[in-house]
N, C-alpha and C positions, 0 to 999 in steps of 0.2 A: 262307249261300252259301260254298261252299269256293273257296277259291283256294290255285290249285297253285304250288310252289316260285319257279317262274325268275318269275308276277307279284310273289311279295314282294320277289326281291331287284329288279326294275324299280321297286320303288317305293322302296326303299331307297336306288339310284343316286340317283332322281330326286331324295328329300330330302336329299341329299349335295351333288348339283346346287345346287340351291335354297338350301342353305346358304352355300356355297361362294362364288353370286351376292353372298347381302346381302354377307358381309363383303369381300369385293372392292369392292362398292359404297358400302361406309362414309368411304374417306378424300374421295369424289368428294361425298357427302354434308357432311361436314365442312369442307372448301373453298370450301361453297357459303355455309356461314352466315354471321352477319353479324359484322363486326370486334370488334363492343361484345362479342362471345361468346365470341371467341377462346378466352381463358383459361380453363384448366380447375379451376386454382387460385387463393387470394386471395394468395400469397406478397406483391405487394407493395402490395395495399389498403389506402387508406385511409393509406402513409406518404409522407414525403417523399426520395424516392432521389437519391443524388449520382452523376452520368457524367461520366468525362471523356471527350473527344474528342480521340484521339492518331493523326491523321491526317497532321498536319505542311504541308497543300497551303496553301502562300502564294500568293495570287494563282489562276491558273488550276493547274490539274496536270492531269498526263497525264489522269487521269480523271475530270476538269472539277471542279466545286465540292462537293469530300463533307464538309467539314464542315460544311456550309450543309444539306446535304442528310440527312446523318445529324441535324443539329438537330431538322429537321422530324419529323423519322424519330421522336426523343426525344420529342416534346412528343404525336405521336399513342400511341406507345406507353402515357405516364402517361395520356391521356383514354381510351385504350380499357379497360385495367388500373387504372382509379379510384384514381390515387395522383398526386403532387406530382411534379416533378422541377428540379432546378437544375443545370445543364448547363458545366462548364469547360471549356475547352482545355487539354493536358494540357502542359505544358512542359515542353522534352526533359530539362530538370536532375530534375525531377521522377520520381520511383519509384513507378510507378502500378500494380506489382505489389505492392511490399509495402503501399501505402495499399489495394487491393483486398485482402489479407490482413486485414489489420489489422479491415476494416469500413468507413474512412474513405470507399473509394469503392466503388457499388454495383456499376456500371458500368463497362465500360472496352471504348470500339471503336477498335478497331485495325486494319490492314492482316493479311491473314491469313498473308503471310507470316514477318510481325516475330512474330506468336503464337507461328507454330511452331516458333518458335527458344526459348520461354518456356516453363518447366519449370512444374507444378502449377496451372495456368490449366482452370479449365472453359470450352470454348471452345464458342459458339454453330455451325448452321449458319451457310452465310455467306447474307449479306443480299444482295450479289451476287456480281461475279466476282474481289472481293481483298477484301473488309471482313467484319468478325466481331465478333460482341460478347463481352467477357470476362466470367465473375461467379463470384462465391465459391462459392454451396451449391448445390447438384446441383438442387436442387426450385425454385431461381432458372434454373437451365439449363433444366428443365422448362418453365415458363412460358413463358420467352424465347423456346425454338423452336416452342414452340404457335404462339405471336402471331406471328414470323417466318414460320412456314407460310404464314399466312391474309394475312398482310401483302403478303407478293410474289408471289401470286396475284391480286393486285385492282386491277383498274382505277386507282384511287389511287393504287399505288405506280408504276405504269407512267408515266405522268403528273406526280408529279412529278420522280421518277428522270429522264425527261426534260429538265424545265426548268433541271435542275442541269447536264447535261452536254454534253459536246462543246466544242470552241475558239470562242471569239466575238472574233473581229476586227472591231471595226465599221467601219474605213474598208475592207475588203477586201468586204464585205456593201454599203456601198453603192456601191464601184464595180461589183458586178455586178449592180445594180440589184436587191436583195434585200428584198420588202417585208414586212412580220410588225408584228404588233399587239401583242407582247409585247418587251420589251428584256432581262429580267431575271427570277427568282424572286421578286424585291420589289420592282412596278410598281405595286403595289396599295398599299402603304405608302409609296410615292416618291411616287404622284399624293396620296398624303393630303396628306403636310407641306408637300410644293412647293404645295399649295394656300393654306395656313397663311402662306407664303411670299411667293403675289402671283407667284409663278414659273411657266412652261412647267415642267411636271414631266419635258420630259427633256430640259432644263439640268440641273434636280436630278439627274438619272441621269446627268450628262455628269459631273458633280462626284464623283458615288461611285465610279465606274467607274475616273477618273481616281487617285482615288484607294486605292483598294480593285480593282478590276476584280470588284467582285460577291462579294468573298471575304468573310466574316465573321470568317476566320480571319488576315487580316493583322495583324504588328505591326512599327513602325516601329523603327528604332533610336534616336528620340527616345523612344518608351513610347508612342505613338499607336496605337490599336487598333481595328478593325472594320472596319467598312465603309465609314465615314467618318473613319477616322482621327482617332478624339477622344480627347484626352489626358486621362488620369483625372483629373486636377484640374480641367478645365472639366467632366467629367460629374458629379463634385460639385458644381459650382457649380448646376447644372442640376437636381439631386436625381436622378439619374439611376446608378443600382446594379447596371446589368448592359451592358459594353458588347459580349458577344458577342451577346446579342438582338438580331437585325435592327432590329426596330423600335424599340426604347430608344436605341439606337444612331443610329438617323436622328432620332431628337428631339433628342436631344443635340445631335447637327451644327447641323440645323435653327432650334435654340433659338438656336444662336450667331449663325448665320447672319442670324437675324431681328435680334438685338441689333446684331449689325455694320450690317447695313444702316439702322436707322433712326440710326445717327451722320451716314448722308451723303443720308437723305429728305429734309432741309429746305436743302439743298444749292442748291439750281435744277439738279441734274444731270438728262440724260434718262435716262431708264428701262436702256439697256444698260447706262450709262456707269455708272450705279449698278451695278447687278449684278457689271461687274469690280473696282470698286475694294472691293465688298463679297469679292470672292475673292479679290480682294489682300490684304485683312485677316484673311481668313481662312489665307490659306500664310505671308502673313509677319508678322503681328500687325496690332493697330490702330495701335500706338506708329511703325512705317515705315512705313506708309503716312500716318500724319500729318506724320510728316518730309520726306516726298516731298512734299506737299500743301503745305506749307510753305514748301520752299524751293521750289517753284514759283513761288508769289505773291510771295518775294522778289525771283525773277528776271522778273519778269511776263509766268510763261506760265500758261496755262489751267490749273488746280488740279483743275477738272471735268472734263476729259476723259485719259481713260487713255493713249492713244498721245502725247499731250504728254508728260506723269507718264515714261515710258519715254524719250522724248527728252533726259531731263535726268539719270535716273539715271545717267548714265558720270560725271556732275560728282560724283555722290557716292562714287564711287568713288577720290575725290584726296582726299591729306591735307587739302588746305584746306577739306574740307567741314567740318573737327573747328574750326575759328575760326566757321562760323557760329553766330548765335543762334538762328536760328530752328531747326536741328534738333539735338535731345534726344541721340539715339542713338549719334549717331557715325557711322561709315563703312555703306555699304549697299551690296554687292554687287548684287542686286535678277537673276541671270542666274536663278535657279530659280522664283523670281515670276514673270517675265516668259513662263518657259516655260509655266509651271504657267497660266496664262491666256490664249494661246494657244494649249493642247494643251486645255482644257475647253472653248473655243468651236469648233476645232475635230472633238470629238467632237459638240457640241450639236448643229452643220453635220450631221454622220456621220447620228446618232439621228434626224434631223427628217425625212432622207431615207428611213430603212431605216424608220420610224414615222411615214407622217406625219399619222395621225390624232390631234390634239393631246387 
């Protein structure tokens, strides 16, 4: 059969067409697949990659909790990419350009605008609207923005990019009668130990909050770190080797928590009265609060109950507490204790409102 000129070039168009369709339709195709697939290389299969996280957000920040959030961010990346990862905080004395140099670090995510001020950096897209990930060799940038593609396309990231952010005042949330079944990114790991505990798991979250405000990335000017503010010498006590892990980091607390509290289980205290003096022991040691405890029973007030213990603390505040026997320590201020327990029950109060599904 012949066919005349202008049908070949119509068929011509049409397989131009039709061409044109698939590869238009490939990146819509590749979006679709699944995370484990991401990658189109094994660059880091199979090792164990060092990140640091040089975010700097103590506490809340403008853009709620991103090193909590790039952590998680870290830990799917090595499960999707089948490799290891060990995750730091980068601290500001610290040169995370030339340890990325060097090889020491694989990783390095940053604020996109501090990047751009950084000379010879391979710089990822961004993961969202300020954050970036840094890395040495181009075929490491490769990867990185594969998995980033597919990453902040999904559900997943949506979700938990949420739980991270936005401001959380909890006394302002239960004045406006704000109710939610979530407190936190780590509700799931608070209800574990607080169980471990014997506790309302969100006392436990009035404790981290309090001290941490959900940050992973606090550090004290005592050395106190995480999210429970545990001092690395109690996390060794503990056997405990990473305290930016959320969760190694609530065990740690938690660990202490438990020890302190069975000093004053065979007490006859009730149940609350325990709990504070177990928080007492935990902001200002066991050693002041057995001096408190002490010189209460010399003066014969109630040893068992906390708002007594606070009644007498201004005594220890005078030099003649230093001629008693009964306390060890010396002189006890006790205004940052006093607060510091106080300001936990009243977030528990807060949490139980805005939560009150126990």
């Amino acid at each position: 059969m012949r066919i005349n000129f202008s049908e070949k070039r119509k068929r011509r168009v049409r397989n131009v067409i039709i061409s044109m369709l698939i590869i238009c339709a490939m990146p819509l195709l590749e979006s679709g697949r699944p995370l484990s697939g991401a990658s189109t290389t094994d660059v880091f299969a199979g090792q164990e990659i060092v990140c640091a996280i040089d975010l700097c957000d103590d506490m809340y920040g403008s853009h709620g909790l991103e090193t909590g959030f790039n952590y998680q961010l870290l830990n799917r990346f090595a499960h999707d990419n089948r490799c290891n990862v060990k995750i730091v905080s980068a601290g500001r004395k610290e040169n995370w350009k030339d340890s990325l140099a060097q090889g020491k670090v694989d990783i390095v995510i940053m604020h996109d605008a501090e990047a751009q001020e950084a000379e010879g950096l391979n710089l990822s897209r961004k993961i969202d609207e300020c954050t970036v990930w840094a890395v040495k060799e181009g075929d490491q940038l490769r990867q990185v923005n594969t998995w980033i593609s597919h990453i902040t396309s999904s559900e997943y990231f949506k979700t938990s990019k949420a739980s991270y952010t936005g401001t959380f005042n909890p006394y302002k949330r239960a004045d406006r009668g704000v109710v939610t079944k979530t407190l936190s990114p780590y509700d799931d790991i608070i209800r574990k130990y607080a169980s471990e505990l014997g506790w309302d798991w969100r006392m436990l979250a009035a404790v981290i909050y309090q001290e941490s405000k959900f940050s992973i990335n606090s550090t004290s000017h005592r050395g106190a770190k995480g999210l429970m503010q545990v001092m690395p010498q109690t996390a060794r006590y503990y056997e405990i080797d990473d305290l930016l892990d959320p969760e190694k980091n609530i065990k740690a607390g938690t660990s202490h928590l438990k020890r302190l509290q069975r000093l004053y289980a065979k007490s006859g205290m009730e149940s609350l009265e325990m709990v504070k003096f177990t928080l007492a022991a935990y902001n200002a040691g066991e050693g002041r609060v057995a001096d408190c405890r002490n010189f209460a029973e010399s003066r014969d007030v109630n040893k068992n109950v906390w708002d007594d213990i606070v009644n007498i603390i201004p005594l220890m505040r005078e030099d003649s507490i230093l001629e008693e026997e009964s306390v060890k320590l010396g002189k006890f201020e006790g205004y940052e204790t006093i607060a510091y327990i106080d300001s936990v029950m009243s977030l528990y109060e807060a949490f139980c409102r805005i939560c009150p599904q126990a």
